[in-house]
PQR file of N, CA, C, O and H, with PARSE charges and radii, in Angstrom:
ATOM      1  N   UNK A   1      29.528 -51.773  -8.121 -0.4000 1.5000
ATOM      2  CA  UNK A   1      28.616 -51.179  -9.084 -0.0000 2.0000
ATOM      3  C   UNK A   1      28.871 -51.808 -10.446  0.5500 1.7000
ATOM      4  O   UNK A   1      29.967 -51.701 -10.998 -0.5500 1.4000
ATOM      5  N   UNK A   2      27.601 -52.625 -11.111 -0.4000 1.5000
ATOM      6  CA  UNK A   2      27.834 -52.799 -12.610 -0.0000 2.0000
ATOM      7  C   UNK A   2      28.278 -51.859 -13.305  0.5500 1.7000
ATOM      8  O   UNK A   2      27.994 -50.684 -13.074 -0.5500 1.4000
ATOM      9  H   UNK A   2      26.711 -52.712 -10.663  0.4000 1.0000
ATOM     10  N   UNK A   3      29.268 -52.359 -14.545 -0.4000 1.5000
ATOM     11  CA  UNK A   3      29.639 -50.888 -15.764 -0.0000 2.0000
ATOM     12  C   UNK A   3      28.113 -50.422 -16.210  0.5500 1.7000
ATOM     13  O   UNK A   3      27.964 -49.235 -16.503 -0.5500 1.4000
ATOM     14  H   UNK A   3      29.499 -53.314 -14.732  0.4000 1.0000
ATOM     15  N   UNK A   4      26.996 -51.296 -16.270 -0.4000 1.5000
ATOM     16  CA  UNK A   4      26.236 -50.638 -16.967 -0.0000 2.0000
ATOM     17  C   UNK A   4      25.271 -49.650 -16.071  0.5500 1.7000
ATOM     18  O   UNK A   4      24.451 -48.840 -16.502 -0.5500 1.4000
ATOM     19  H   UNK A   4      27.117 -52.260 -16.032  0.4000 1.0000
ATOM     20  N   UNK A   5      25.529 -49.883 -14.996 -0.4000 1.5000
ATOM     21  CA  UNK A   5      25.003 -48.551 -14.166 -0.0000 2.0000
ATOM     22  C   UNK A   5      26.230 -47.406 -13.841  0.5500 1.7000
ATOM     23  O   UNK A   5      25.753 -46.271 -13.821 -0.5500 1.4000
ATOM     24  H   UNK A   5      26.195 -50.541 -14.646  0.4000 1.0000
ATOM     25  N   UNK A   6      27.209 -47.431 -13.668 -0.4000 1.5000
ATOM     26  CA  UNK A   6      28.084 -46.586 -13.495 -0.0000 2.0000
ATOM     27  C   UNK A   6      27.951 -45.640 -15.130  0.5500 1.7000
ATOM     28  O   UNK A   6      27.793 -44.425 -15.250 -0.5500 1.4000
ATOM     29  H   UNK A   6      27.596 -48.352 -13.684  0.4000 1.0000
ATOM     30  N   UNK A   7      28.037 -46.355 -15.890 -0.4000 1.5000
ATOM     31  CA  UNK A   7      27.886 -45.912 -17.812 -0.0000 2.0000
ATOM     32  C   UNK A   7      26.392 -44.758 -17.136  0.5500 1.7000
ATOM     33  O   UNK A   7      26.598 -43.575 -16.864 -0.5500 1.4000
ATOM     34  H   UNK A   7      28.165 -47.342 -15.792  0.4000 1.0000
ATOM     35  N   UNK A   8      24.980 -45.429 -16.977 -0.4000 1.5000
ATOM     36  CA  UNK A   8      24.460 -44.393 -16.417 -0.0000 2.0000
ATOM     37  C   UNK A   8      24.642 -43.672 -16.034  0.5500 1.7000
ATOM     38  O   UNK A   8      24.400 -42.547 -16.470 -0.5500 1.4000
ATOM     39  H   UNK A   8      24.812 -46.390 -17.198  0.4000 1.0000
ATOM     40  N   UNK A   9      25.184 -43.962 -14.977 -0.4000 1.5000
ATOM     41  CA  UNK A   9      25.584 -42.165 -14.022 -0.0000 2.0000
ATOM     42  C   UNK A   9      26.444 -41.570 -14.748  0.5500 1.7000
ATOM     43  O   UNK A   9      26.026 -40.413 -14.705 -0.5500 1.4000
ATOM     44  H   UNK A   9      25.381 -44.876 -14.623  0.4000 1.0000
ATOM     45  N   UNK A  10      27.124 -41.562 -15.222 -0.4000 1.5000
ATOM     46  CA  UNK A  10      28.150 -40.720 -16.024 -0.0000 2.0000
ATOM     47  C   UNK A  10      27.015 -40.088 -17.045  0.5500 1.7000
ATOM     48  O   UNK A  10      26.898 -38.863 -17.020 -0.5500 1.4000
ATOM     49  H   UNK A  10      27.463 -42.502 -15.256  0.4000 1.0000
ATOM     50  N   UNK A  11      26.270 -40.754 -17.838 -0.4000 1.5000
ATOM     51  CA  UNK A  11      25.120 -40.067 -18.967 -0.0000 2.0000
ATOM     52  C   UNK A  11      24.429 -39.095 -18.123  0.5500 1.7000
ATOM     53  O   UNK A  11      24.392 -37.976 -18.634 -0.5500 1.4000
ATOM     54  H   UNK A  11      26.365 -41.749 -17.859  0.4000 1.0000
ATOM     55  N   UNK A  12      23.692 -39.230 -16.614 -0.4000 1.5000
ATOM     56  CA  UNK A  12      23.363 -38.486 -16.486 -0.0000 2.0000
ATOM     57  C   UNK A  12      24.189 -37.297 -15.850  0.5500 1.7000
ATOM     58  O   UNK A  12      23.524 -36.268 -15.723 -0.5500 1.4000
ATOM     59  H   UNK A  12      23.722 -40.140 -16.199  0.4000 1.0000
ATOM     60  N   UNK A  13      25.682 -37.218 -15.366 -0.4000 1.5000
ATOM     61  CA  UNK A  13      26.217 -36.452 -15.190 -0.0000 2.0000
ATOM     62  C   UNK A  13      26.585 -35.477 -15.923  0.5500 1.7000
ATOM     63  O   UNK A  13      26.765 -34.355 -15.448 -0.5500 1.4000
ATOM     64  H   UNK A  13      26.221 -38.053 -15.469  0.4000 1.0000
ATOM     65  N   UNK A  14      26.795 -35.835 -17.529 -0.4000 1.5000
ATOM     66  CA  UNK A  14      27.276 -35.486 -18.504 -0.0000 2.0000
ATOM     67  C   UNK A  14      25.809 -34.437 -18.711  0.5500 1.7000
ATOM     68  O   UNK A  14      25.966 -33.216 -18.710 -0.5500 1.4000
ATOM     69  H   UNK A  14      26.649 -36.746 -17.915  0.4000 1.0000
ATOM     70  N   UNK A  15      24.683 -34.928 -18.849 -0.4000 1.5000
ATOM     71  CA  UNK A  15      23.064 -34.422 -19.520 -0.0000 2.0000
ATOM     72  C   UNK A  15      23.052 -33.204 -18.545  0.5500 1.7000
ATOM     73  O   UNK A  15      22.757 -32.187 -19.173 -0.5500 1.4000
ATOM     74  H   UNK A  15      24.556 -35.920 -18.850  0.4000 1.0000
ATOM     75  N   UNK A  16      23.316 -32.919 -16.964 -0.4000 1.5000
ATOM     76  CA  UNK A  16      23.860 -31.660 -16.395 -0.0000 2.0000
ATOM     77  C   UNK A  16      24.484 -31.030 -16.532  0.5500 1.7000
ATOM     78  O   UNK A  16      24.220 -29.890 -16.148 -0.5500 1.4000
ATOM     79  H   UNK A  16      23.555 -33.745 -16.453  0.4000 1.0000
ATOM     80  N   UNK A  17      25.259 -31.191 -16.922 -0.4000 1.5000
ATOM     81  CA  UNK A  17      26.636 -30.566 -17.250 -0.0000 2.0000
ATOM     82  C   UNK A  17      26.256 -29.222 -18.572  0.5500 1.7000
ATOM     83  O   UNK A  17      26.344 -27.996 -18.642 -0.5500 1.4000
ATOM     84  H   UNK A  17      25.474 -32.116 -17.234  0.4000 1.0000
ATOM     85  N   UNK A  18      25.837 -30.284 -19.400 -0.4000 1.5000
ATOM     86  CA  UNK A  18      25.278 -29.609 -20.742 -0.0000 2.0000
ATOM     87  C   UNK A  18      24.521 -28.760 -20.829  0.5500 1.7000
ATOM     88  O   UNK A  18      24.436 -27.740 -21.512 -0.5500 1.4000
ATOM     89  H   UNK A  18      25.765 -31.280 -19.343  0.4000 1.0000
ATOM     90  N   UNK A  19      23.877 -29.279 -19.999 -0.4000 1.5000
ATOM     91  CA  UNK A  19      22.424 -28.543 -20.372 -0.0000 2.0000
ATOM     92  C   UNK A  19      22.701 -26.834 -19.135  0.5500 1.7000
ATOM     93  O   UNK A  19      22.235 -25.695 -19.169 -0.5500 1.4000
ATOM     94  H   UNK A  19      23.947 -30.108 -19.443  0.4000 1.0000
ATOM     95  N   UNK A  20      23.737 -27.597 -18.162 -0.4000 1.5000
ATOM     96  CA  UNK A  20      24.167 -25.891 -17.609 -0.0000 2.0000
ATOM     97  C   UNK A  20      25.288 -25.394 -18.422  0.5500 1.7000
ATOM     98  O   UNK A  20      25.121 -24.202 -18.681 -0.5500 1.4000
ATOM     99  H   UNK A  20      24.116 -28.522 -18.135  0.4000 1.0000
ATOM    100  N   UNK A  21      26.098 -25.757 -18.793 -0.4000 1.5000
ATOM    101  CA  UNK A  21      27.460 -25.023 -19.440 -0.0000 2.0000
ATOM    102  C   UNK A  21      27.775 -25.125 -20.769  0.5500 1.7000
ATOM    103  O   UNK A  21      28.886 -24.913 -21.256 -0.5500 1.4000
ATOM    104  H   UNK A  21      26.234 -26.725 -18.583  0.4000 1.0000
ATOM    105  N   UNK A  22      26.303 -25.611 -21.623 -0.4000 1.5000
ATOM    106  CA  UNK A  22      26.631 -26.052 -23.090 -0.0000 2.0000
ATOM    107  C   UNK A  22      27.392 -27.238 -23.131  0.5500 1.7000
ATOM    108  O   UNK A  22      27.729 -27.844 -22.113 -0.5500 1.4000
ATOM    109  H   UNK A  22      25.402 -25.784 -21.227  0.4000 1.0000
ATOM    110  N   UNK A  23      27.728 -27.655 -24.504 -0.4000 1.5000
ATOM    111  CA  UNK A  23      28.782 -29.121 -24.940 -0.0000 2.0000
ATOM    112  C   UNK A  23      30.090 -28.166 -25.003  0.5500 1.7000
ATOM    113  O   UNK A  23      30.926 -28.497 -24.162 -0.5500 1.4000
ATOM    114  H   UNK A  23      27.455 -27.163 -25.331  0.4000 1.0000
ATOM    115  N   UNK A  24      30.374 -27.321 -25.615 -0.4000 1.5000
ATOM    116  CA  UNK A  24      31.685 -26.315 -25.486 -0.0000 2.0000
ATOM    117  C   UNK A  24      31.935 -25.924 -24.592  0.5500 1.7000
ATOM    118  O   UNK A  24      33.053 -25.418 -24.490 -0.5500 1.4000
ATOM    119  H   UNK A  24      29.695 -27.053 -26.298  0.4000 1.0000
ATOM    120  N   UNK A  25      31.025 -25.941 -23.429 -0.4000 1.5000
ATOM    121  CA  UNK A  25      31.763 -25.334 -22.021 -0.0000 2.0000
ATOM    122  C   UNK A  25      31.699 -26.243 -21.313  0.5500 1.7000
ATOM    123  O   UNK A  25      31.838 -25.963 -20.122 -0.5500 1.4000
ATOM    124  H   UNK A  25      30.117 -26.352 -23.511  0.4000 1.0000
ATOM    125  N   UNK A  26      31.467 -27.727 -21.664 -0.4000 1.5000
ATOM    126  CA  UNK A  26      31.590 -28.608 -20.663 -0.0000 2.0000
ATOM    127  C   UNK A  26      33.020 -29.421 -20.758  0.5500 1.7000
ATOM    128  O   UNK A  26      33.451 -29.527 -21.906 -0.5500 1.4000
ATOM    129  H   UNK A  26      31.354 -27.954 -22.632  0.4000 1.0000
ATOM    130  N   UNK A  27      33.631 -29.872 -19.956 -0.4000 1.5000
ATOM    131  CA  UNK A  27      34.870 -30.573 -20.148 -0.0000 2.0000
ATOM    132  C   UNK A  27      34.222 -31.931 -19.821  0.5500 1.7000
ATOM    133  O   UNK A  27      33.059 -32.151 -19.484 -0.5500 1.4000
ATOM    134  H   UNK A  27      33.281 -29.785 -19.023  0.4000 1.0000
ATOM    135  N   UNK A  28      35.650 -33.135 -20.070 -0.4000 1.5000
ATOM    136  CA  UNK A  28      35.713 -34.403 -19.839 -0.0000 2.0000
ATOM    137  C   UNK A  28      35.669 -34.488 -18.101  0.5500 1.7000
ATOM    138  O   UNK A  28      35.092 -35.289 -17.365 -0.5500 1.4000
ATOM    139  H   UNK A  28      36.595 -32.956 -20.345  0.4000 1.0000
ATOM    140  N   UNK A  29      36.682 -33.105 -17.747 -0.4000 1.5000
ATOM    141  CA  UNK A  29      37.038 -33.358 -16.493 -0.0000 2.0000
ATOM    142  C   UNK A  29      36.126 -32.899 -15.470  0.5500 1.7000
ATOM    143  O   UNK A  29      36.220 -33.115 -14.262 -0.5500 1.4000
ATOM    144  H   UNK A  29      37.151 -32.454 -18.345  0.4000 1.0000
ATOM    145  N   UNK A  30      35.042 -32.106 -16.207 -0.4000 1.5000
ATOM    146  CA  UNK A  30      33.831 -31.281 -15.309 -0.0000 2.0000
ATOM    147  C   UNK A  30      32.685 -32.527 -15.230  0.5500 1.7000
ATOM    148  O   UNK A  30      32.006 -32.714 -14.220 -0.5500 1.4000
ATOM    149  H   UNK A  30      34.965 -31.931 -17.189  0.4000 1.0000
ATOM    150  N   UNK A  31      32.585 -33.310 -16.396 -0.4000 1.5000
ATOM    151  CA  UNK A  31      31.705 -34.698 -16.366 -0.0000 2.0000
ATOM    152  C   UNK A  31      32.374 -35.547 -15.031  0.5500 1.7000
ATOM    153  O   UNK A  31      31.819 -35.660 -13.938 -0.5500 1.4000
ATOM    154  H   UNK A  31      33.137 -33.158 -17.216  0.4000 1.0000
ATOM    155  N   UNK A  32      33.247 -35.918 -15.274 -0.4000 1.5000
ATOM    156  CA  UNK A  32      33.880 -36.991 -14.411 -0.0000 2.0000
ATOM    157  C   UNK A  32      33.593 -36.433 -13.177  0.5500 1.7000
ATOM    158  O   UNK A  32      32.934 -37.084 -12.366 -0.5500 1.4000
ATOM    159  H   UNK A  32      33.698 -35.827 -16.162  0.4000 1.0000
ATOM    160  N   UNK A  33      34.147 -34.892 -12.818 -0.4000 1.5000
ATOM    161  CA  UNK A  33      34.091 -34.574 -11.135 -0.0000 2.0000
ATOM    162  C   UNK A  33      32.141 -34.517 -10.376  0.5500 1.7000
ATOM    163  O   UNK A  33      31.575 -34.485  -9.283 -0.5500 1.4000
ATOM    164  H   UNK A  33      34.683 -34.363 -13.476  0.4000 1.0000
ATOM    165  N   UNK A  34      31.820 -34.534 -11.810 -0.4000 1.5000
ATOM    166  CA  UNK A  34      30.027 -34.741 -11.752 -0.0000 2.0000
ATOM    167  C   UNK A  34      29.649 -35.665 -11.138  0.5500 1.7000
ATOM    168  O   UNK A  34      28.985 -35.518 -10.112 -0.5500 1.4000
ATOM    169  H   UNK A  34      32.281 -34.559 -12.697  0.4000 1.0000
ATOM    170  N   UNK A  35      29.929 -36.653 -11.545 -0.4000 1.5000
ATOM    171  CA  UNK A  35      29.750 -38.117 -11.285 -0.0000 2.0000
ATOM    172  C   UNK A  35      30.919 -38.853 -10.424  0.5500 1.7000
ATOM    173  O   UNK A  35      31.154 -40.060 -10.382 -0.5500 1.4000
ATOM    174  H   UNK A  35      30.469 -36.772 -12.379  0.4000 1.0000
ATOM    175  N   UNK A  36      31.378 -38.127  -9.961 -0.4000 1.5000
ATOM    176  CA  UNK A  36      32.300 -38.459  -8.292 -0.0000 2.0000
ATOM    177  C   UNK A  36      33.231 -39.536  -9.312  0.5500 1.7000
ATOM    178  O   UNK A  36      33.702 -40.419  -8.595 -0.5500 1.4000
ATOM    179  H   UNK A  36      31.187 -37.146  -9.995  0.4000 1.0000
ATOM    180  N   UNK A  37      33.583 -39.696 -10.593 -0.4000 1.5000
ATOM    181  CA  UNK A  37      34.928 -40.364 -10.613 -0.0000 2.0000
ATOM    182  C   UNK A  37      35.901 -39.956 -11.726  0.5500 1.7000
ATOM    183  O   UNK A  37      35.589 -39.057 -12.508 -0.5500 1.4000
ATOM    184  H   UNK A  37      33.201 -38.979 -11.176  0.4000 1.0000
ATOM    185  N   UNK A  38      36.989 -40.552 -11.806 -0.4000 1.5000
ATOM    186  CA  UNK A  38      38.035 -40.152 -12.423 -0.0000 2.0000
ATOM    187  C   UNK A  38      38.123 -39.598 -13.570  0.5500 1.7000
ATOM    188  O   UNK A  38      36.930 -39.411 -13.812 -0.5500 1.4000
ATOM    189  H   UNK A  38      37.243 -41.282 -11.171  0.4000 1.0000
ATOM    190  N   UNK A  39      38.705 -39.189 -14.479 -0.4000 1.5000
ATOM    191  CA  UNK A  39      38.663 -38.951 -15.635 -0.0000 2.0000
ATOM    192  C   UNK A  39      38.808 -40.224 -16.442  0.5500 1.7000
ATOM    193  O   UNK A  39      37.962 -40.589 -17.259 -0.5500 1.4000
ATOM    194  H   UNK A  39      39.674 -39.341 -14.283  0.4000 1.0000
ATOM    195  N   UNK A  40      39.973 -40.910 -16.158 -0.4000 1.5000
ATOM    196  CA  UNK A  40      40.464 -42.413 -16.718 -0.0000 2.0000
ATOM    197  C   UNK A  40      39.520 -42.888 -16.717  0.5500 1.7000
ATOM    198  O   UNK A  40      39.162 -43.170 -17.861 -0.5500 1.4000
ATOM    199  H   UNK A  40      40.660 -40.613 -15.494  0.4000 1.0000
ATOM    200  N   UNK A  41      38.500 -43.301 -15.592 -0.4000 1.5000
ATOM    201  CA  UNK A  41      37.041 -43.901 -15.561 -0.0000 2.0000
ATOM    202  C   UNK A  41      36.083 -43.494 -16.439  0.5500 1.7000
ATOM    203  O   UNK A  41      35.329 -44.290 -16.999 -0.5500 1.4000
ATOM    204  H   UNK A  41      38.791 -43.072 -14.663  0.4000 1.0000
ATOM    205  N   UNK A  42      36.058 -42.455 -16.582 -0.4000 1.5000
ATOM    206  CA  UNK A  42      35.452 -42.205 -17.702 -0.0000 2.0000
ATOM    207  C   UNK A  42      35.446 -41.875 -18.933  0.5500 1.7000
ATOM    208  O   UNK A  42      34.479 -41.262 -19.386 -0.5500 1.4000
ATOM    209  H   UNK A  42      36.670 -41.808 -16.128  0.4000 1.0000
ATOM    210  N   UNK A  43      36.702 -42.272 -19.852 -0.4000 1.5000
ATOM    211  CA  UNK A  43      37.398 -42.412 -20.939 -0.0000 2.0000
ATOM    212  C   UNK A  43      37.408 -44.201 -20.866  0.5500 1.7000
ATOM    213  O   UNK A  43      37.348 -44.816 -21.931 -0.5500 1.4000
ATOM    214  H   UNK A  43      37.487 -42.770 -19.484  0.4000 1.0000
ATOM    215  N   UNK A  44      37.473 -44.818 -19.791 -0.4000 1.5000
ATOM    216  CA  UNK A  44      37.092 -46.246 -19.978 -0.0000 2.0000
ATOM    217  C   UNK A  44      35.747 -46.763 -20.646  0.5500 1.7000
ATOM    218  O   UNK A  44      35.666 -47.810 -21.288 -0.5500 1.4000
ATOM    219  H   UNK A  44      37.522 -44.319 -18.926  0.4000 1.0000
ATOM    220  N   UNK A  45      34.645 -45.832 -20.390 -0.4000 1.5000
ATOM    221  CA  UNK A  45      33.205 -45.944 -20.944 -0.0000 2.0000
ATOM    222  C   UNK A  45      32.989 -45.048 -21.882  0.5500 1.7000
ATOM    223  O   UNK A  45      32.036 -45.017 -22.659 -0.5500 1.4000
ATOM    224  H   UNK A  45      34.711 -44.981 -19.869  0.4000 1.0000
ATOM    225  N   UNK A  46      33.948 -44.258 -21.803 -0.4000 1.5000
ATOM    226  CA  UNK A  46      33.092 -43.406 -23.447 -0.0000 2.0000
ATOM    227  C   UNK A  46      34.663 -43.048 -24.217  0.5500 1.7000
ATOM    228  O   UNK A  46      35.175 -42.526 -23.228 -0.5500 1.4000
ATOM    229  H   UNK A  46      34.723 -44.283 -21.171  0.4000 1.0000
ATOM    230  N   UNK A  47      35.057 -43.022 -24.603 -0.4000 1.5000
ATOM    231  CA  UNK A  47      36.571 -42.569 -25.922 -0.0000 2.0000
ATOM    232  C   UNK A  47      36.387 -41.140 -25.516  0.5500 1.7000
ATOM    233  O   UNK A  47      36.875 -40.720 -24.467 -0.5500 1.4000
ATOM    234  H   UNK A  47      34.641 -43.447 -25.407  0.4000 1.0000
ATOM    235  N   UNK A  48      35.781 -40.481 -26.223 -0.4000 1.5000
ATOM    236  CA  UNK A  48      35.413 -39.029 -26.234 -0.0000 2.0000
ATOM    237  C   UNK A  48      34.329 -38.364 -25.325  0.5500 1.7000
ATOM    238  O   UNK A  48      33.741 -38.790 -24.331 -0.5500 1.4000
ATOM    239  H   UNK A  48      35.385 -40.822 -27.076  0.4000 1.0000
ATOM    240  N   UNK A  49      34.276 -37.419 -25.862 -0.4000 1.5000
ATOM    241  CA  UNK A  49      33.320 -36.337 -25.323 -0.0000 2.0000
ATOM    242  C   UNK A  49      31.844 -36.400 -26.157  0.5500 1.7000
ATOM    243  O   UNK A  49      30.658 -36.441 -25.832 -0.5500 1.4000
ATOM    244  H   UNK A  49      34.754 -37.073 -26.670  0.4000 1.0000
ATOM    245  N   UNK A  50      32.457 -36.386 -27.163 -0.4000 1.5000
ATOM    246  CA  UNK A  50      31.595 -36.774 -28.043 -0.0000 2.0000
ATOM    247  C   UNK A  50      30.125 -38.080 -27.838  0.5500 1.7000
ATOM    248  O   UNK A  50      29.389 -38.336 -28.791 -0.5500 1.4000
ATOM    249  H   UNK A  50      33.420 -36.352 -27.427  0.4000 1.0000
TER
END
């Protein structure tokens, strides 16, 4: 999988997440288990939460 489609899936994992549990009730680690990968993996494509 290219980074720039994996970077996708994580955006749209993250845009679920939110939009069910708010940005304050969403974690790094509730994104990542969204999108079937690691946390590390996804601190590789984004720094933050933010």
């Amino acid at each position: 999988m290219t980074s720039d489609l994996r970077r996708q899936l994580i955006l749209r994992a993250a845009k679920c997440c939110f939009a069910r549990h708010g940005y304050n009730g969403t974690t790094t680690k509730s994104v990542a288990a969204a999108a079937a990968i690691s946390e590390a993996l996804l601190f590789k494509h984004f720094p933050s939460k933010a």
